[in-house]
N, C-alpha and C positions, 0 to 999 in steps of 0.2 A: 504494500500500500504506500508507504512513504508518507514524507508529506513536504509541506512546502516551505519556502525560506519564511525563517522567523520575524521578517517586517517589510514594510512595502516597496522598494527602492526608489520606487518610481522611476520614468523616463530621465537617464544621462543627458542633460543638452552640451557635455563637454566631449562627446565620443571621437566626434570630427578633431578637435586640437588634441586628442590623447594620442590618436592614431596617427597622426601626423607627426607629432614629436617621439611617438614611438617609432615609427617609421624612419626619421632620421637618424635617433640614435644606434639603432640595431645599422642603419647604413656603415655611421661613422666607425662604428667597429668593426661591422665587416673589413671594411677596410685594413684599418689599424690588423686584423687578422691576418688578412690577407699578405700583406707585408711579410708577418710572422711567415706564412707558408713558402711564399717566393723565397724570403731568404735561406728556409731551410733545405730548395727545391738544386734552385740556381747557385746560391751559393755558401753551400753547408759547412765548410770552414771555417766563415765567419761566426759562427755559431760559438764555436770551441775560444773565443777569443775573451778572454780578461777584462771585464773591463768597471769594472764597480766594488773596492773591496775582494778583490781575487776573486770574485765569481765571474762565469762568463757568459755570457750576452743568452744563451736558449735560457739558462734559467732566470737573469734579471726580465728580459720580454715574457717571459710566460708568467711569472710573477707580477707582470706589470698587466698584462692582459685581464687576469682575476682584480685585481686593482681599479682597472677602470670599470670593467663589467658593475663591481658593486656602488663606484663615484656615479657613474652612468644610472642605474638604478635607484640609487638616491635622490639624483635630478628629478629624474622624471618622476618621481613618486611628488616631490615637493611644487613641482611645476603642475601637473595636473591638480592634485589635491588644492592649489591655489585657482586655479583656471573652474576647477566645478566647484567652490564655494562661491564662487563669482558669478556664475552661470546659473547653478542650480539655489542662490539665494538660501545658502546654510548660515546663517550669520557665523557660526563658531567650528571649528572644529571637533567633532564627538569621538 
């Protein structure tokens, strides 16, 4: 049987700016990933290179890549959560 969500959420009018700044961000990383892949692809030596504290570059970039995912993720939660207060007239944050 189930049953249904415990309150009404009603209609999102911030859908369109979530998705869109969602949209961006998952681009901008792509990217920033992509980088990570070429270099490992193209030119996998550079990888093994020193360069932060004697660690070398795959582990500083892959450390850096979980890094932004969660800075990334932060934005966006604070950028929308600002954008549908403003839209959907919550005065306060619940």
């Amino acid at each position: 049987m189930g049953h249904g969500p415990a309150t009404d959420w009603g209609e999102d009018k911030a859908i369109a700016y979530k998705t869109r700044i969602g949209l961006i961000l998952v681009s901008i990383y792509g990217l920033v990933y992509l980088g990570f892949i070429i270099i490992n692809t193209v030119f996998p030596r550079l990888m093994g290179l020193r360069i932060l504290f004697g660690v070398n570059l795959a582990v500083v970039y892959g450390f850096s890549l979980i890094i932004l995912a969660i800075v990334m993720g932060i934005i966006y939660n604070g950028l929308c959560t600002k954008k549908e207060d403003l839209l959907n007239k919550r005065g306060g944050k619940k």
